[in-house]
C-alpha positions as CSV (number, residue, x, y, z in Angstrom):
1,X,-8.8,28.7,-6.9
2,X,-8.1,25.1,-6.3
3,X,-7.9,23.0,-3.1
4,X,-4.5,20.7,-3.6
5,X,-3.5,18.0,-1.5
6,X,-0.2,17.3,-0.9
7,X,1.2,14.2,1.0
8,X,4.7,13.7,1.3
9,X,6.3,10.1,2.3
10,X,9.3,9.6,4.9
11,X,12.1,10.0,2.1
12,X,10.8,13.4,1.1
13,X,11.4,14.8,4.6
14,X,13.9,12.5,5.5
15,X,16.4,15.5,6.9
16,X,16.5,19.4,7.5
17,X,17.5,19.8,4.1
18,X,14.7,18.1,2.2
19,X,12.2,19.6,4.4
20,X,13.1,23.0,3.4
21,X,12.2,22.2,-0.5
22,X,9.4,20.2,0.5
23,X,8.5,23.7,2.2
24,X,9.7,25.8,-1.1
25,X,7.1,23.4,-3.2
26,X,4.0,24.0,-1.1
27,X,5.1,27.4,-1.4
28,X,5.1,27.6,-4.7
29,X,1.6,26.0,-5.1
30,X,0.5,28.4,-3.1
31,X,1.8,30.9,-4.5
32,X,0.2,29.4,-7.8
33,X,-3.4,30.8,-6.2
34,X,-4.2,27.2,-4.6
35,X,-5.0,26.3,-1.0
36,X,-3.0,23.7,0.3
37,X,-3.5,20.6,2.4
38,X,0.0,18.8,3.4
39,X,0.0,15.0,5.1
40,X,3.3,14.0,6.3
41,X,5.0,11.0,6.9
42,X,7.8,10.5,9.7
43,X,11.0,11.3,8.8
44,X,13.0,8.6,7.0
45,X,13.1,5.5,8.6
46,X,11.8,7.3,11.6
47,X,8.9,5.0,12.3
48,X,11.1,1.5,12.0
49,X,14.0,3.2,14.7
50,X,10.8,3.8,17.2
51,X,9.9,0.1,16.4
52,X,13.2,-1.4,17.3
53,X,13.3,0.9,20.5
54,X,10.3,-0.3,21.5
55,X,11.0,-3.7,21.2
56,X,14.4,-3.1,23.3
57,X,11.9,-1.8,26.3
58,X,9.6,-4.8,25.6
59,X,8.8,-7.9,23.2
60,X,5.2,-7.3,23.2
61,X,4.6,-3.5,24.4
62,X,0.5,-2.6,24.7
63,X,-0.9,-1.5,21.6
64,X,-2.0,1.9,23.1
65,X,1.1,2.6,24.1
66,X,3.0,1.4,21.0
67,X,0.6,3.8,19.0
68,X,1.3,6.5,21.4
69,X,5.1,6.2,20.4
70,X,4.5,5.9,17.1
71,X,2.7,8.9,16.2
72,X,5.2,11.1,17.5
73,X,7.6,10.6,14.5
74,X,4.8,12.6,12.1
75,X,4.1,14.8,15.0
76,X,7.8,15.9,14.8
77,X,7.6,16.1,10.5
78,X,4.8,18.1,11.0
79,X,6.1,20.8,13.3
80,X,9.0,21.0,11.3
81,X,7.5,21.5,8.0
82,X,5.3,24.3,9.3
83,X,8.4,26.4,10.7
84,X,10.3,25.8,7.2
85,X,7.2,27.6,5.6
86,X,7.1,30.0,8.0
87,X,10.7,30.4,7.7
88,X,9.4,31.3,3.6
89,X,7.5,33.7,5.2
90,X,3.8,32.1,4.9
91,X,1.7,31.0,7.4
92,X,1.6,27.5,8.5
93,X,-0.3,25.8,10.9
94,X,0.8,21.6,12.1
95,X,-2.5,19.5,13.3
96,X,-2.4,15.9,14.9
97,X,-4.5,13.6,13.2
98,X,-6.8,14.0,15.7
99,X,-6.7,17.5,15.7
100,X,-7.6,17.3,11.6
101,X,-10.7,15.0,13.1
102,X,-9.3,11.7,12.0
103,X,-12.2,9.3,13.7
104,X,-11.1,5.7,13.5
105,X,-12.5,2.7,15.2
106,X,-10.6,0.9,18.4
107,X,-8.2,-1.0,16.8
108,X,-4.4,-0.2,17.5
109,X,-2.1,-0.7,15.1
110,X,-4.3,-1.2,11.6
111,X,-7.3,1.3,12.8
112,X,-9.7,1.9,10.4
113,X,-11.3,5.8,9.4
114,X,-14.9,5.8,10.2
115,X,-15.4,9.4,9.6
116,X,-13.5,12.8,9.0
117,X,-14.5,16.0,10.4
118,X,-11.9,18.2,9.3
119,X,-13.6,21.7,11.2
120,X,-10.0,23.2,12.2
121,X,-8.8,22.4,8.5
122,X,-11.6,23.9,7.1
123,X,-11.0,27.5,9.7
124,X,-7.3,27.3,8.8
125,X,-7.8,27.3,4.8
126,X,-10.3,30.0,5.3
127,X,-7.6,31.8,7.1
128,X,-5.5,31.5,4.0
129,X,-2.4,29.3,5.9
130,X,-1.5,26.1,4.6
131,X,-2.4,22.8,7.2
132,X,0.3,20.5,8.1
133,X,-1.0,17.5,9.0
134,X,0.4,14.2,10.6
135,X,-0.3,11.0,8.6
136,X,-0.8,7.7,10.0
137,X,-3.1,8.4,12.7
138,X,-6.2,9.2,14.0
139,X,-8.6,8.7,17.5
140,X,-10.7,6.3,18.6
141,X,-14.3,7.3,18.6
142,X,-14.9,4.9,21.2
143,X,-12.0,4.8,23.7
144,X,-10.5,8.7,22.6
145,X,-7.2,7.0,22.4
146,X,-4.7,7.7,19.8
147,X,-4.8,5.4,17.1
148,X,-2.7,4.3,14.0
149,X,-3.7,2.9,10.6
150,X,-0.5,0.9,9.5
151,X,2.0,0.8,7.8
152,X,1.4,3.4,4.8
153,X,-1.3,5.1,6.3
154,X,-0.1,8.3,5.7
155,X,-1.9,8.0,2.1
156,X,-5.0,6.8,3.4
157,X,-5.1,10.4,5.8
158,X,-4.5,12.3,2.7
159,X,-7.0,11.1,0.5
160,X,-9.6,10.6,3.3
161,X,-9.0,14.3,4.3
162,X,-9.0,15.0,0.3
163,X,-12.3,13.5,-0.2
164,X,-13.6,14.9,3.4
165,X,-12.6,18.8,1.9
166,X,-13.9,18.0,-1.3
167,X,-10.3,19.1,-3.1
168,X,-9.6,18.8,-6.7
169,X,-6.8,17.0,-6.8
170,X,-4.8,14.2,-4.2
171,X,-0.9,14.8,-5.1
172,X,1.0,11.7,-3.5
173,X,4.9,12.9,-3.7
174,X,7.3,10.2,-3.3
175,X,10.9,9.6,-4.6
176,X,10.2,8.2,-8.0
177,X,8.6,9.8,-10.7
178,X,5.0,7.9,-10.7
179,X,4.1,4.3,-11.1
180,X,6.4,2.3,-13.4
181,X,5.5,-1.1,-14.9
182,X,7.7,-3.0,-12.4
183,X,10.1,-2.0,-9.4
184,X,13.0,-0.5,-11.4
185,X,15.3,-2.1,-8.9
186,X,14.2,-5.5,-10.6
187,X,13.5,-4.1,-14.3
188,X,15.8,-1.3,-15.0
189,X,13.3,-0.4,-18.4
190,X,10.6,-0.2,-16.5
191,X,8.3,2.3,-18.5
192,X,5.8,5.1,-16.2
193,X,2.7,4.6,-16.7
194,X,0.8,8.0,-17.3
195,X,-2.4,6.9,-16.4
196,X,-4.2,4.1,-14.6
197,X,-7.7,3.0,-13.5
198,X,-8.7,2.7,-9.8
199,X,-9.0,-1.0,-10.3
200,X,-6.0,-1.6,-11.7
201,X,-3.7,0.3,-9.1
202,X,-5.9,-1.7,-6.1
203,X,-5.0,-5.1,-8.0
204,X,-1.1,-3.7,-8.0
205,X,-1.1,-2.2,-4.4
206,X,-2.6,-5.8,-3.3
207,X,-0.2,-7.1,-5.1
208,X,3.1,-5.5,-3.5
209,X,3.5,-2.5,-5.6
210,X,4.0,-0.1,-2.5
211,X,4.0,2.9,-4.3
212,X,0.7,3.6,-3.2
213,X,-1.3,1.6,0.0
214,X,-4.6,-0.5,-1.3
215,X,-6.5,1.1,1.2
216,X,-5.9,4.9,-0.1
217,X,-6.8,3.3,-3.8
218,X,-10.3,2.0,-2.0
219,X,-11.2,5.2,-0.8
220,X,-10.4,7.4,-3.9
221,X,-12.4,5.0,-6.0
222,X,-15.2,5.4,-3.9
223,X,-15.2,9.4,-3.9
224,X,-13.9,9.1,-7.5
225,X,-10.6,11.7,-6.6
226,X,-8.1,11.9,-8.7
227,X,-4.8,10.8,-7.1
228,X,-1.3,12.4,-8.8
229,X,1.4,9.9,-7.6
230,X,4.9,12.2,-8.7
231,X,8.2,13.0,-7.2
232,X,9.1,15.6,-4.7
233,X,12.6,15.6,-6.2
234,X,11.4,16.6,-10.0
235,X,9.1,18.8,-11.5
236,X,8.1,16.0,-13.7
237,X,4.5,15.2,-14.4
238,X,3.5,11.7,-12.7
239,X,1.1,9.0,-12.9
240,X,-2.5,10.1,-13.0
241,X,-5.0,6.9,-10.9
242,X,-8.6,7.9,-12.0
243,X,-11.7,6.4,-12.8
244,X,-11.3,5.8,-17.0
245,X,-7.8,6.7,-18.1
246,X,-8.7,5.7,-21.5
247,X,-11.8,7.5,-21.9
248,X,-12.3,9.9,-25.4
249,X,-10.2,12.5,-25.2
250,X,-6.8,10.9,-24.3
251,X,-4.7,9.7,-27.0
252,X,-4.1,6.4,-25.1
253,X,-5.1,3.2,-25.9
254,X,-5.4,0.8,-23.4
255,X,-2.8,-2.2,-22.8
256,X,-3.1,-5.6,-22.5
257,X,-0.9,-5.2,-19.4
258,X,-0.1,-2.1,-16.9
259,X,2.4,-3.8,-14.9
260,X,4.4,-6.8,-12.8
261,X,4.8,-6.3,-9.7
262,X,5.8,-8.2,-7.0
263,X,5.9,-8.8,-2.9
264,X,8.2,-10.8,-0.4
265,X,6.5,-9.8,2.5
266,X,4.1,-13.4,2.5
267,X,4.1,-16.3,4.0
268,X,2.4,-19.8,3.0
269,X,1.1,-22.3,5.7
270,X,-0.1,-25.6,4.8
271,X,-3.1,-27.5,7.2
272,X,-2.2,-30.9,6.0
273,X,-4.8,-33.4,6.4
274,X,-8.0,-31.8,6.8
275,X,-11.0,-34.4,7.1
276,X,-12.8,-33.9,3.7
277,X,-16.5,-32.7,5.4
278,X,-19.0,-29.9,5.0
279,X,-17.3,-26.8,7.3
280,X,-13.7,-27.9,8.1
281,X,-12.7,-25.4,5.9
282,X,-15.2,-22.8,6.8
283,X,-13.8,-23.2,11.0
284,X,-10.2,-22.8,10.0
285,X,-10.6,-19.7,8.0
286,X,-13.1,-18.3,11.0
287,X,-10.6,-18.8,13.3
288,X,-8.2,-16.7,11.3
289,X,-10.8,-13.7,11.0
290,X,-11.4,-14.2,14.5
291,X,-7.1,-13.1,15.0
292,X,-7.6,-10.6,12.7
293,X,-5.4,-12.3,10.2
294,X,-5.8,-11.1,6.0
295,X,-5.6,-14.5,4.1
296,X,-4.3,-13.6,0.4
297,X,-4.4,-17.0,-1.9
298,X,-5.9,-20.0,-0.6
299,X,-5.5,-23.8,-3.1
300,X,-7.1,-26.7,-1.9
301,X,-5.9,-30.0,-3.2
302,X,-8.3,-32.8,-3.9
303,X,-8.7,-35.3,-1.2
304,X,-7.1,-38.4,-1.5
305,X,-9.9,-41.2,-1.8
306,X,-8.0,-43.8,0.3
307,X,-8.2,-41.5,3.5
308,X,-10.6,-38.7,3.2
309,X,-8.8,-36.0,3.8
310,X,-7.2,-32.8,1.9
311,X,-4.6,-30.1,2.8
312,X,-5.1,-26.5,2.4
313,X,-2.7,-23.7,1.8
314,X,-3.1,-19.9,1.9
315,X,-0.7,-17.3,1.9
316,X,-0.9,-14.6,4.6
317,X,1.6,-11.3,5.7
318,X,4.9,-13.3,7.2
319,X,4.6,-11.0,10.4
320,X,1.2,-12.2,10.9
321,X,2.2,-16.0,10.7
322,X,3.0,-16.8,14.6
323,X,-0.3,-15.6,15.5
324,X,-1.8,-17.9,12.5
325,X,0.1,-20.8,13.9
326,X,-1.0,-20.6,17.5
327,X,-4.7,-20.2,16.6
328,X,-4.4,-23.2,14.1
329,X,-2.7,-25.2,17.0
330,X,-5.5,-24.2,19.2
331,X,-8.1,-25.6,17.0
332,X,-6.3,-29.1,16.0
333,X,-8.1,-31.2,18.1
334,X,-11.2,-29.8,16.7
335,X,-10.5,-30.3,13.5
336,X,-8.4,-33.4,13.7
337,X,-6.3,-32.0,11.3
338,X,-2.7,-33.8,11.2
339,X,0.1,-31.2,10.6
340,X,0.9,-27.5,10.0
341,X,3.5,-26.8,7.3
342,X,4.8,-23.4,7.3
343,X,6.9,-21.8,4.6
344,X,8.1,-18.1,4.9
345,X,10.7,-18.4,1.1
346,X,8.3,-17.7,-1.0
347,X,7.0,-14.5,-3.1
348,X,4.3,-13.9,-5.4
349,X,4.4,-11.8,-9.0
350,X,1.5,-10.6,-10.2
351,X,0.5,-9.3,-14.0
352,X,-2.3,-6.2,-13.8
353,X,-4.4,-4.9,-16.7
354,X,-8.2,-4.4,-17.2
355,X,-6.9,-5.0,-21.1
356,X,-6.0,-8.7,-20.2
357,X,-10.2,-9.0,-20.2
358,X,-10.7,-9.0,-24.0
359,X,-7.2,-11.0,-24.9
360,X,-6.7,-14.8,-24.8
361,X,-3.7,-16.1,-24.2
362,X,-2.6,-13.9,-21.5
363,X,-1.9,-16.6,-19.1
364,X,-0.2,-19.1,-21.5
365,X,2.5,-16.3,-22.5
366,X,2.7,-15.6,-18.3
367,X,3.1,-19.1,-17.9
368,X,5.5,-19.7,-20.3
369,X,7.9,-16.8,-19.8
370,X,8.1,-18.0,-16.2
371,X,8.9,-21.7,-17.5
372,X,11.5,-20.1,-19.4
373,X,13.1,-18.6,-16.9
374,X,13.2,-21.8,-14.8
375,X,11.1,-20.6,-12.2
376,X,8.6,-23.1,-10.7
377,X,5.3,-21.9,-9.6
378,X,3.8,-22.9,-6.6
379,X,0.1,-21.6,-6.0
380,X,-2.3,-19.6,-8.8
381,X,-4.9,-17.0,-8.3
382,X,-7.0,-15.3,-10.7
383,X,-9.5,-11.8,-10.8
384,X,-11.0,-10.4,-13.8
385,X,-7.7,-8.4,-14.8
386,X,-4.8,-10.3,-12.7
387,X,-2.8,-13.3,-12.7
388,X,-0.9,-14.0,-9.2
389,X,1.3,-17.0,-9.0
390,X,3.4,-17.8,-5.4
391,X,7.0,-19.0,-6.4
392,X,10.3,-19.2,-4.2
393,X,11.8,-16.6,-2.8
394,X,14.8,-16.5,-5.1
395,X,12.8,-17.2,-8.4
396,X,11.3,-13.6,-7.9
397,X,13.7,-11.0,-9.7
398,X,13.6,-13.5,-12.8
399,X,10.2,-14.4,-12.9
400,X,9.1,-10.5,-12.9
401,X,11.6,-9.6,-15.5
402,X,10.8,-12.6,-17.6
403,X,6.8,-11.4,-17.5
404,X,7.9,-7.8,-18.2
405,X,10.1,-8.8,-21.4
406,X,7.2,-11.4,-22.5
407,X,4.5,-8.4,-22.7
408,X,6.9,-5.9,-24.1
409,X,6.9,-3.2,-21.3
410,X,10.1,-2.5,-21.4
411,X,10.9,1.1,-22.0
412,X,13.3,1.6,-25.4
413,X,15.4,4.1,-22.9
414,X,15.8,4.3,-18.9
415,X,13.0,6.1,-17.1
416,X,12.9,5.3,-13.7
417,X,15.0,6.8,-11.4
418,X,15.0,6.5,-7.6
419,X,16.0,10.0,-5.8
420,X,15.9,8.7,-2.0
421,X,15.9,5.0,-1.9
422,X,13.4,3.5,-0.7
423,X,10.5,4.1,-3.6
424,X,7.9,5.5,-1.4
């Protein structure tokens, strides 16, 4: 008998209807001699309607409350999952993330999991029903309070609670069928990808694929669990992310390139004029950790000889920009910097593959499929197996289907298709 892990994303449950075959599926994988562990996400665009209402009440609400309001919108999933099984006549049991012993630390709004003590999970399997439990949130081991763990944190519950149970397999159902060599919105012959390393699907997830959040990637890698990303509207077999997908035994052999993908949700701001000395640099990007604030790329230009000084650009999430800007303001007169230069029309494509480590010339053919395509890039960064560039906003679609015709991914028929909408 296996343990499966099941986590189902806001399109899956999205209305009455879909949550009854979501409930007819875990059934069946029951009924298939597995026990079952399900992590939902809010219904639809549940969690983005409680946003808006919140922000009707108040421009800034408290974080502990906001996080209180929040979580009902799995709590609800949850509840109603576990009366459509019973419905099917099996037992069913909903837990809060709390209640599935979800410990994060303090923070609200992007908590982090310190630990998982899933004891009432653990009593329910032995039981023999199937646990419902709500994504996206956990409790404070310091305060007690309710916490949540950001946007897509519904994966990071199920493969934290995956790795806590020790189960043999993380299914992540969505509404396409896997992980496709680019956003088939963009790149209609987009090919799935059967399997993937760890490290490769962390370099896309960083880089705006949002099939799956980095920080479920992170913590499969480090329990080396094997994550099934599929659709819950097909029976088709997915995308496998595990530690060698090209290991003997598979008839694959590993590409150059597993993907383009892509992300519009950054910003870039520009501290122009930064006085050319030993720790300027090192005070700006303290003050940034100090706000909490994820810097992605960061280019410094050379300083001009006549005046000493240099600019510096990074690129950051655009809904963490104002609270950049007004700690950089803060510190101006510290640094003597002279201007801040903010820019939020901008995206970055990105080309993933652990294969791009034993072939030269990857980034002349990137570079030049993006020149054909008339789009200018911007900023560069570089890891072992990616290649990130930062372009305008509306060179995006082109520069990503460019890149994807350049490495031959595309598909020789259509692959991808998107059930619910939204591609999570």
């Amino acid at each position: 008998m296996a343990l499966v892990v099941q986590k189902y994303g806001g399109s899956s449950v999205a209305d009455a209807s879909c949550i009854k075959r979501v409930a007819q599926r875990i059934v069946a994988t029951k009924k298939a001699g597995n026990d079952v562990v399900v992590i939902v996400s809010a219904m639809g665009d549940t969690t983005d309607e409680l946003l808006d209402l919140a922000e009707q009440v108040s421009p800034l609400p408290p974080g502990r409350e906001l996080d209180m309001l929040l979580t009902s919108g799995e709590r609800i999933s949850m509840a109603l999952l576990a009366m459509a099984i019973a419905n099917l006549g099996h037992e069913a049991r909903s837990f809060t993330g709390s209640q599935a012993g979800v410990i994060t630390n303090s923070t609200h709004g992007k908590a982090r999991i310190i630990d998982v003590t899933p004891s009432r999970i653990r009593e329910a399997i032995d039981q023999a029903h199937i646990a419902i439990v709500a994504g996206f949130q956990g409790v404070s081991q310091d305060t007690k309070d309710i916490t949540t763990l950001g946007r897509g944190g519904s994966d990071t519950t199920a493969v934290a609670l995956a790795a806590a149970l020790e189960a043999d397999v993380c299914e992540i159902y969505t509404d396409v069928d896997g992980i496709f060599t680019a956003d088939p919105r963009i790149v209609t012959a987009a090919r799935k990808i059967p399997r993937i390393s760890y490290d490769e699907m962390m370099e896309m997830a960083a880089c705006g694929s949002k099939i799956l959040h980095l920080r479920c990637v992170e913590y499969a890698r480090r329990f080396d669990l094997p994550i099934h990303v599929r659709s819950s509207f097909s029976t088709k077999e997915g995308t496998w992310v595990v530690s060698d997908p090209y290991s003997e035994g598979t008839e694959m052999e590993q590409p150059i390139i597993s993907g383009v993908a892509h992300d519009r949700s950054e910003a870039k701001i520009t501290v122009v004029g930064v006085p050319d000395k030993v720790g300027e640099a090192a005070s700006i990007f303290k003050t940034l950790a100090d706000a909490e604030i994820n810097i992605d790329m960061i280019v410094q230009n050379v300083s001009a000889a006549a005046t000493g000084r240099t600019d510096i650009s990074f690129t950051l999430p655009t809904a963490d920009s104002p609270t950049a800007l007004a700690a950089l303001k803060k510190i101006q007169g510290d640094i003597a910097y002279e201007s801040l230069l903010f820019d939020d029309q901008i995206g970055k494509v990105s080309l993933v593959g652990a294969g791009m480590r034993s072939h030269p010339g990857v980034t002349a053919t990137f570079f030049a499929a993006l020149a054909d395509a008339g789009v200018n890039i911007e900023m560069i960064s570089t890891s072992e197996i990616r290649i990130s560039v930062v372009v305008g906003q509306d060179g995006v679609d082109a520069a990503v289907a460019a890149a994807h015709r350049a490495f031959d991914l595309d598909a020789d028929q259509v692959e991808a298709v998107v059930y619910g909408g939204s591609g999570r």
